[in-house]
VMD Tcl script that draws the C-alpha trace (Angstrom):
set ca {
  {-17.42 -22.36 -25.83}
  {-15.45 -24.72 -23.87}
  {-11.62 -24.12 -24.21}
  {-11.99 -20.63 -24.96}
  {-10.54 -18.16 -23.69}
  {-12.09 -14.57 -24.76}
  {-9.39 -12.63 -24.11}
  {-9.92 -13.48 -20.13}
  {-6.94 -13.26 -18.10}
  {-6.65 -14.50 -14.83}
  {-6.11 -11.98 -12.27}
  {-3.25 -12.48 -10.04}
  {-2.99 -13.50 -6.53}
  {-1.14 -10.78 -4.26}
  {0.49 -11.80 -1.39}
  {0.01 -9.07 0.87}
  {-2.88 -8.39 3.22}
  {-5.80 -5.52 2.34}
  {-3.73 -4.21 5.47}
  {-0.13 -4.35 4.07}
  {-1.67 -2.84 0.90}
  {-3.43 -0.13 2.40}
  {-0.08 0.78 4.23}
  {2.23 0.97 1.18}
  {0.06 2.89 -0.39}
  {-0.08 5.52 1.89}
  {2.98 5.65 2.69}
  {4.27 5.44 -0.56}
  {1.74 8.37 -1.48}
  {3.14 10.78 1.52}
  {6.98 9.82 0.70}
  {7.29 10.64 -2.49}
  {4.02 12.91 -3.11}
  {0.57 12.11 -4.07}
  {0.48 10.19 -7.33}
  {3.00 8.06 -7.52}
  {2.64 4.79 -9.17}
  {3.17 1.69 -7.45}
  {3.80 -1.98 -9.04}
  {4.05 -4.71 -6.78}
  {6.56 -7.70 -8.59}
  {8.39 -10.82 -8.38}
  {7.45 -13.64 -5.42}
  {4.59 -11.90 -3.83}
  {2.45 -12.10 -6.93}
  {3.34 -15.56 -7.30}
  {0.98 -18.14 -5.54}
  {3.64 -21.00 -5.84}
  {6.15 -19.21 -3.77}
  {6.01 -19.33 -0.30}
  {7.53 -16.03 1.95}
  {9.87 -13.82 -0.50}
  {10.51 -10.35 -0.37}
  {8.36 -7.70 -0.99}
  {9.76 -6.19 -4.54}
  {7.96 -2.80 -5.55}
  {8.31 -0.42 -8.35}
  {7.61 3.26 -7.13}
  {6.99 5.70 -10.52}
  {7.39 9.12 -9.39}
  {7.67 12.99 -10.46}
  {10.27 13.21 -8.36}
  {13.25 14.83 -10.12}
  {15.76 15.81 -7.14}
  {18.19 12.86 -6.63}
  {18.47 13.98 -2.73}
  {15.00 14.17 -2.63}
  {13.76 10.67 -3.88}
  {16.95 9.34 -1.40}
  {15.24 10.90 1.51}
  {11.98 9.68 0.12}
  {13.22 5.99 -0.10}
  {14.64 5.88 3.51}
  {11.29 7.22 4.66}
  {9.29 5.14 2.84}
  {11.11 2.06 4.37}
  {11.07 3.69 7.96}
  {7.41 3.84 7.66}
  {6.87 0.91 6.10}
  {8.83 -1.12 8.79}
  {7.04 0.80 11.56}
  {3.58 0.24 10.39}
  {3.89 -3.60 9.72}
  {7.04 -4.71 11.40}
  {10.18 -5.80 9.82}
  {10.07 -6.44 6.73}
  {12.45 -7.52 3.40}
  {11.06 -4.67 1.00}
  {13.18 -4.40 -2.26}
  {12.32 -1.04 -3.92}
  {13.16 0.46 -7.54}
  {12.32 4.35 -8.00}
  {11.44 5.40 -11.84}
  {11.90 9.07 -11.87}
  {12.04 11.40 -14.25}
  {16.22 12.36 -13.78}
  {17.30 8.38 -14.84}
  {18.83 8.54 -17.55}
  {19.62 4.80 -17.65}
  {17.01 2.54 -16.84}
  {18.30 -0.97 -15.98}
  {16.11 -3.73 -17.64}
  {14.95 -4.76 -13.72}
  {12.33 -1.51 -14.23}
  {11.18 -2.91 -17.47}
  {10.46 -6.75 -16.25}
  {8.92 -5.08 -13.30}
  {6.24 -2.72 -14.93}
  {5.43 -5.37 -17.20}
  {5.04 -8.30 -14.80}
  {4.18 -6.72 -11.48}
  {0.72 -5.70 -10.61}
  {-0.44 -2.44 -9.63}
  {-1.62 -1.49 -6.00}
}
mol new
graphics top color blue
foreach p $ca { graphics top sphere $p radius 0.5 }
foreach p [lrange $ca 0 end-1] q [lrange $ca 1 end] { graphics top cylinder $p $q radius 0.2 }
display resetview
């Protein structure tokens, strides 16, 4: 059996705390209502980087383009309050694009969810 893989993928390495996690999460949850989706990409999930940005992918039901602006600046507010400064890079999927950049597509298939 040696060599094989059986379908097994490794899981990948986050580099955020159980802390930072739990944080997004919620916040994330109370900005832009309870269910949103969130993918964590780029250099955090990647053990060979060292620092980087935190990049996230919020998917939400959202539909009001004033309301998912006021949910973004909130969700950074809180964010930065609850564990300091912090680079956070954000993309919102909501229902209203009508153009989705190819950023949202590398990012839901790469990142992992939290």
């Amino acid at each position: 059996m040696a060599g094989l893989n059986c379908g097994i993928t490794k899981a990948k390495h986050l580099r955020l705390t159980a802390h930072q996690q739990q944080v997004i999460k919620q916040v994330a949850q109370d900005a832009f209502r309870a269910g949103a989706r969130l993918h964590l990409f780029g250099s955090r999930i990647d053990d060979t980087q060292r620092r980087g940005d935190i990049d996230l992918l919020i998917t939400t039901s959202l539909a009001d383009p004033e309301r998912i602006v006021r949910a973004e600046i909130d969700f950074q507010v809180q964010v930065q309050r609850a564990l300091g400064e912090q680079r956070i890079d954000v993309l919102v999927d909501d229902p209203s694009q009508r153009v989705r950049p190819p950023i949202f597509d590398v990012a839901a298939r790469t990142g992992v969810p939290l």
